[in-house]
C-alpha positions as CSV (number, residue, x, y, z in Angstrom):
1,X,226.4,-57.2,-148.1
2,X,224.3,-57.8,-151.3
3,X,222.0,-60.0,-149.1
4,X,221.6,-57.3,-147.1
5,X,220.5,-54.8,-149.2
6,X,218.2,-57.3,-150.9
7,X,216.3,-57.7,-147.4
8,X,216.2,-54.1,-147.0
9,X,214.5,-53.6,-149.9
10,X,212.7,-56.4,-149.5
11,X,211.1,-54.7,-146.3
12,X,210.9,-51.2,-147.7
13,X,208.9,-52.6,-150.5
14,X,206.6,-54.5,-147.4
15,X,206.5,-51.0,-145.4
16,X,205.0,-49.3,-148.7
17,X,202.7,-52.1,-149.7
18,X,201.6,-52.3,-145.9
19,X,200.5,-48.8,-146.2
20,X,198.6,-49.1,-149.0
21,X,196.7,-51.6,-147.6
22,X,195.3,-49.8,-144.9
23,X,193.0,-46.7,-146.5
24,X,191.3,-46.3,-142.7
25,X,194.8,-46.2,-140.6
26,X,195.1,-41.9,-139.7
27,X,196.8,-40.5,-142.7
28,X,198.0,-38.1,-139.8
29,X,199.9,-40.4,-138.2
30,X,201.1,-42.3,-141.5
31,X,202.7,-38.6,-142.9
32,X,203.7,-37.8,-139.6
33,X,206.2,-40.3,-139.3
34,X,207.9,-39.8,-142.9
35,X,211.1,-37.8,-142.3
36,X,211.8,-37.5,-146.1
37,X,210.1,-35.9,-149.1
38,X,209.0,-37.8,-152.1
39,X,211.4,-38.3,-154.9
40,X,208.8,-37.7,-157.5
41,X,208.2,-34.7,-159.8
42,X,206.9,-31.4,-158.0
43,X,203.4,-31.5,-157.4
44,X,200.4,-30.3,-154.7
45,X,197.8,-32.5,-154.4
46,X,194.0,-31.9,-153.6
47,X,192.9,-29.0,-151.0
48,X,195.0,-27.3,-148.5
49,X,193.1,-29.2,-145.7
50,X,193.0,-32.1,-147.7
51,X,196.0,-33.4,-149.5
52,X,199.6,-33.4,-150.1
53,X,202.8,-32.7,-151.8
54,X,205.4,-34.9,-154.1
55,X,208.6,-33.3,-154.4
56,X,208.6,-30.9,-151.2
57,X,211.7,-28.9,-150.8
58,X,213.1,-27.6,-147.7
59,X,213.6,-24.2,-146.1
60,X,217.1,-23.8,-145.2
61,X,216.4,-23.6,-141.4
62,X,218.8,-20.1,-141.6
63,X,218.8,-17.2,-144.4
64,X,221.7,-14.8,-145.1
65,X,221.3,-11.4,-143.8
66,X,223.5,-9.0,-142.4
67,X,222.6,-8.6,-139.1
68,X,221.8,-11.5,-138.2
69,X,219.7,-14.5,-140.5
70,X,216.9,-13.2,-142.5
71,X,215.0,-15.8,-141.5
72,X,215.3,-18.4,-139.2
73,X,213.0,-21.6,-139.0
74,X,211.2,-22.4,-135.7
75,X,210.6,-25.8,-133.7
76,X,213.1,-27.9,-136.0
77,X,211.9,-30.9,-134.1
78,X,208.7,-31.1,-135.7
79,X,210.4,-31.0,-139.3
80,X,207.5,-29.1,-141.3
81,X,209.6,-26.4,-142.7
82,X,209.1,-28.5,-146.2
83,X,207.0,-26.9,-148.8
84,X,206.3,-26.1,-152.9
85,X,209.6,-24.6,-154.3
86,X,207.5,-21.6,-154.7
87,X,206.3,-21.4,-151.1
88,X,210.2,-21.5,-150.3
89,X,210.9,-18.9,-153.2
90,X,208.3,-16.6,-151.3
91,X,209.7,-16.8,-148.0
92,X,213.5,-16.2,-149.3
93,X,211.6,-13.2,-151.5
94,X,209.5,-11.4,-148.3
95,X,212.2,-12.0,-145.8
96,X,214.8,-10.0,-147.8
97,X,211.7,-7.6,-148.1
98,X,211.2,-7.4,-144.6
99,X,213.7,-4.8,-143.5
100,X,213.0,-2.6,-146.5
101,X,209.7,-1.9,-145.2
102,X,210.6,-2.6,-141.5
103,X,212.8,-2.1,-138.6
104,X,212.8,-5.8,-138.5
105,X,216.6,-7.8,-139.1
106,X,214.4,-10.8,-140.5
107,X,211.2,-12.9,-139.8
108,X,211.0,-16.0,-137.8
109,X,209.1,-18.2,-139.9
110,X,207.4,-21.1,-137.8
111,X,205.5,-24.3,-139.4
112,X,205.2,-24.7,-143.1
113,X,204.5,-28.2,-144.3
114,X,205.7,-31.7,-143.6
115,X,207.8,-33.4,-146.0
116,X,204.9,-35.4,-148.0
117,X,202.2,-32.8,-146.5
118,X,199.3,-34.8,-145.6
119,X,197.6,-34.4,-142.2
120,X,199.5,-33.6,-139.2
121,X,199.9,-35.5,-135.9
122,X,199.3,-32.1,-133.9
123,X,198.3,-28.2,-134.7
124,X,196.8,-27.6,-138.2
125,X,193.9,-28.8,-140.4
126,X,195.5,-27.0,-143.4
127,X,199.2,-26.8,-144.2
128,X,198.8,-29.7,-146.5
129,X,200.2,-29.3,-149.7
130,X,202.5,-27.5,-149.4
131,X,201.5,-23.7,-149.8
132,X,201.2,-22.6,-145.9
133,X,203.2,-20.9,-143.7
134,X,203.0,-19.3,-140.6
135,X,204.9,-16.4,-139.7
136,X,205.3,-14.9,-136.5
137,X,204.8,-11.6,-135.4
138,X,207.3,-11.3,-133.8
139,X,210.3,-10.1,-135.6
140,X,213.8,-12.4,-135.5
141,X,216.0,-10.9,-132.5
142,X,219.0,-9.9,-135.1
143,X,221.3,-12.7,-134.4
144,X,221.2,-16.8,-134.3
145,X,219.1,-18.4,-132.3
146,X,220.4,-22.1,-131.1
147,X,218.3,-24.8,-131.6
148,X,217.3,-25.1,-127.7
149,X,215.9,-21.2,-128.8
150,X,213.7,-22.3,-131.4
151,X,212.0,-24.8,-129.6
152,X,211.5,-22.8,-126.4
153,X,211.1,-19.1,-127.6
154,X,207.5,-18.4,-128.3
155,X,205.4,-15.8,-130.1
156,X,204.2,-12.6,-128.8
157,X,200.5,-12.0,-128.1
158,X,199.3,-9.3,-130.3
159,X,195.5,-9.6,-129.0
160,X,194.5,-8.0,-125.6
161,X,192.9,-10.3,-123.6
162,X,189.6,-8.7,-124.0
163,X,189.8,-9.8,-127.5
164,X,188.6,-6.9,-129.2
165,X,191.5,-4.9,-130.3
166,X,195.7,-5.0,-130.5
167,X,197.9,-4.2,-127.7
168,X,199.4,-1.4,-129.3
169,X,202.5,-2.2,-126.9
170,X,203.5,-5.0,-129.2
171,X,201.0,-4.3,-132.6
172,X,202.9,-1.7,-133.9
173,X,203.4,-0.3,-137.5
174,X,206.0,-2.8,-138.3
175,X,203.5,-5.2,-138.1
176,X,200.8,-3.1,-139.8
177,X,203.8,-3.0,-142.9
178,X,204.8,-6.6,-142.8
179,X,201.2,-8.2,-143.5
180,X,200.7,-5.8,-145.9
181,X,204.1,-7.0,-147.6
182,X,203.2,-10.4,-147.4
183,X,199.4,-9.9,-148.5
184,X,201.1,-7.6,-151.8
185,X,203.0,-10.5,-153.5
186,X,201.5,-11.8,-156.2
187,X,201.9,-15.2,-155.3
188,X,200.0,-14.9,-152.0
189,X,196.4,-15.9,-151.9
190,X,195.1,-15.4,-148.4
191,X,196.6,-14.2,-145.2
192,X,195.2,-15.7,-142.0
193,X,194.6,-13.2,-139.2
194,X,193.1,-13.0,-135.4
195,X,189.9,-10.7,-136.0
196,X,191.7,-7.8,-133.5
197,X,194.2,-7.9,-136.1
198,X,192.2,-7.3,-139.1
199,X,190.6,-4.2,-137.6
200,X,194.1,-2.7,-136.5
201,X,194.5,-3.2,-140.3
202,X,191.9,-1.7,-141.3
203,X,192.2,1.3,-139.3
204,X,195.6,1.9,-140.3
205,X,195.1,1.3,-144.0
206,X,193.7,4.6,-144.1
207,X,191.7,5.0,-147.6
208,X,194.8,2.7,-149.3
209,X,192.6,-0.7,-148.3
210,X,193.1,-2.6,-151.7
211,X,195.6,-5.0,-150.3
212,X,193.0,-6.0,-147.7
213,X,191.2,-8.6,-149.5
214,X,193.5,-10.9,-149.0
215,X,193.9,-10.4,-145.6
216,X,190.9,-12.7,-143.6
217,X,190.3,-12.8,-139.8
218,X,189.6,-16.6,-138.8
219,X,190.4,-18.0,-135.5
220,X,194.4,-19.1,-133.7
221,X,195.9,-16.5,-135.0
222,X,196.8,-14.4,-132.3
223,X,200.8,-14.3,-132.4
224,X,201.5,-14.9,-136.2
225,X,199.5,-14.6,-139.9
226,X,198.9,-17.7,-141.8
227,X,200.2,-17.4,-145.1
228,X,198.8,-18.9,-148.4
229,X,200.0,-19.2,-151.8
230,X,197.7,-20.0,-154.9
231,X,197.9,-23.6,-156.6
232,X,200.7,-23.4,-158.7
233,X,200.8,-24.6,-163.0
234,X,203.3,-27.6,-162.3
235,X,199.9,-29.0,-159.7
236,X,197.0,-29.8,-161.6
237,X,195.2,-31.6,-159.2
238,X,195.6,-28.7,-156.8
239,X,192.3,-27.3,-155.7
240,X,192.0,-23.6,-155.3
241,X,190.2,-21.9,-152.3
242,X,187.3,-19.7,-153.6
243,X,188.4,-16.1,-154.4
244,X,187.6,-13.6,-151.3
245,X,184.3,-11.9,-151.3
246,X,184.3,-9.0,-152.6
247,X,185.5,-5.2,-150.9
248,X,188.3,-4.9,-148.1
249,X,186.5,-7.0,-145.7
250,X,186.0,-4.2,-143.0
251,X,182.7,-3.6,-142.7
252,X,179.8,-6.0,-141.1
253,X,181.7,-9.2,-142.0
254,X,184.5,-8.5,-139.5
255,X,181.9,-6.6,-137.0
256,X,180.7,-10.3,-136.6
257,X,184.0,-11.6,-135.3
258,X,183.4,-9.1,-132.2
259,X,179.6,-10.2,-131.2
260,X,178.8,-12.0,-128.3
261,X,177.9,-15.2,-130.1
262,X,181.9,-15.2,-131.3
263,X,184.2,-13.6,-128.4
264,X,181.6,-15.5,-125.5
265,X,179.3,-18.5,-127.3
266,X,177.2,-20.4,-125.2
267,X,178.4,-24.3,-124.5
268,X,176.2,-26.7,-126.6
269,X,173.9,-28.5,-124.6
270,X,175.6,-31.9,-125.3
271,X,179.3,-32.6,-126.0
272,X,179.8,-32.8,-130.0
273,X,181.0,-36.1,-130.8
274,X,184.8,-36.0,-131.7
275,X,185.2,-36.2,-135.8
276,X,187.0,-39.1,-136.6
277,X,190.7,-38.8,-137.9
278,X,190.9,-38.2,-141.6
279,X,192.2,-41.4,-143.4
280,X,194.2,-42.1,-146.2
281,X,191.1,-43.2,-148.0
282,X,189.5,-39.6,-147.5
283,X,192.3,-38.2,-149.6
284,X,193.3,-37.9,-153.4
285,X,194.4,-41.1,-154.4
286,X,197.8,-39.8,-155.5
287,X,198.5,-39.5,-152.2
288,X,199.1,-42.9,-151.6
289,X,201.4,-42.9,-154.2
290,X,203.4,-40.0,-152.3
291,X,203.2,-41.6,-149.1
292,X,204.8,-45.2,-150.3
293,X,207.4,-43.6,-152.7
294,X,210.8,-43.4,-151.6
C-alpha cells in the first residue's frame, strides 16, 4: 500500500511539473479539467478576463428558504459555481434579499467561476477570478428543481426580437427591483446588462437613477445580468476594472447600443482571423502555481 501511494504521488508531482512546462498549452483547457480548488490561502489573481483564483469556495448548489431554496445553482455539470468567499457571501446576502423586494421565492443563480478560475473551455471571457456571476432573470419556480431540471430549464428572453426594448410580458417590475438590489450592495461593482434592458431601467428609475452607474449594457445578456464584485483586500494582485464613466449612463452612450451600426453591422469584407487561445504564459505567473497545487 505504501508503494502505492508513493507512485501516486510520484505521478501527481509529474501531472504538476508537466503543466508547468507547457506555458503555450490553452490555459482553458488546462483549468477546465481541474475538478478541485486550490488548497492555498484565498486569493484573486490578475483581471477578470485574465486570471484566477487560489482558495475558491463553493456555492452550496441549494439555499434555505421557505418556499422553496433561495437559490438554486444551474448546470451542475459544468462545475463553475466556485468563487471568492465574498462572491458566495453576496449571493447568500441578495438571495435572502430577493423576496423582500420581490414576488420572487429565490434566484436561480447560473455560472460563477471554476474551481481555480482561469479560462473556460466554453461561454465566457471573464468569470476568471472569481468575482462573477450570472443570474437569471428568471425567478426560481418556488420549489426544488432536480438535477435533470437544471441542466435542461433555460432562461427567459427578456429582449423582443427587434432588439430595441423589453417584452414587458416577461420584463416586469420584479426585474426592474432585482437589478436594482443587486447593483445597491456595496460590494458589487458592475452589473452586465442587454442594452433593451438598461433602457427599461432607465425609464422606470424615474428621477431615483443613482444606482444606475453600475448598471452597463454590453452584449449576451439577454436572459440574465452579469454580476461583478470589486477586488477584494485578502487579493493584492487583483486588478480592478476602471470606475464607470460618469452620470447614470442613459443618455447618448446607451442611444449608441440601438444604431444601425450595433443592432444590424455590416459583415467585414474578409473573415477576421480567429484569436488564438489564451495560454498559461499569457497569465499572471501565480497562476501556474494555482493550477499545479493540490
Amino acid at each position: 500500500m505504501r508503494a502505492l501511494l508513493l507512485a501516486a504521488a510520484a505521478l501527481l508531482a509529474c501531472a504538476g511539473a508537466a503543466r508547468a512546462q507547457t506555458p503555450a498549452a490553452p490555459a482553458k483547457e488546462l483549468f477546465g479539467a481541474v475538478e478541485s480548488p486550490a488548497a492555498l490561502a484565498t486569493r484573486s489573481i490578475g483581471f477578470y478576463s485574465k486570471g484566477c483564483i487560489a482558495g475558491a469556495t463553493a456555492l452550496p448548489v441549494d439555499g434555505p428558504g421557505d418556499v422553496g431554496p433561495l437559490w438554486q445553482a444551474m448546470r451542475l455539470s459544468r462545475n463553475r459555481n466556485w468563487g471568492h468567499p465574498a462572491l458566495v457571501a453576496f449571493i447568500e446576502r441578495f438571495a435572502a434579499e430577493v423576496p423582500k423586494v420581490s414576488s420572487w421565492p429565490g434566484i436561480l443563480v447560473g455560472d460563477m467561476s471554476q474551481p481555480r478560475g482561469g479560462p473556460m473551455r466554453t461561454g465566457h471571457a471573464s468569470h476568471q477570478v472569481g468575482l462573477d456571476a450570472d443570474i437569471w432573470l428568471t425567478p426560481s419556480p418556488g420549489k426544488e428543481l432536480s438535477r435533470a431540471d437544471r441542466e435542461s430549464k433555460s432562461a427567459v428572453m427578456m429582449v423582443r426580437p427587434d432588439r430595441l426594448d423589453v417584452n414587458p410580458a416577461v420584463f416586469t417590475k420584479d426585474q426592474v427591483a432585482v437589478i436594482r438590489a443587486a447593483a445597491s450592495d456595496s460590494q458589487v461593482e458592475r452589473v452586465f446588462v442587454n442594452a433593451a434592458i438598461k433602457k427599461a431601467l432607465c425609464r422606470a428609475a424615474g428621477d431615483d437613477k443613482g444606482w444606475l452607474a453600475k448598471v452597463r449594457p454590453y452584449w449576451g445578456h439577454d436572459t440574465h445580468m452579469h454580476v461583478r464584485l470589486f477586488c477584494q483586500k485578502d487579493s493584492p494582485d487583483c486588478r480592478p476594472q476602471e470606475p464607470p464613466p460618469a452620470g447614470d449612463g442613459c443618455g447618448a452612450e446607451l442611444a449608441w447600443w440601438f444604431t444601425d451600426e450595433v443592432l444590424h453591422p455590416k459583415p467585414p469584407k474578409e473573415p477576421p482571423k480567429p484569436k488564438p487561445p489564451m495560454t498559461l504564459a499569457d497569465l499572471p505567473a501565480a497562476c501556474t502555481a494555482v493550477l499545479d497545487a493540490r
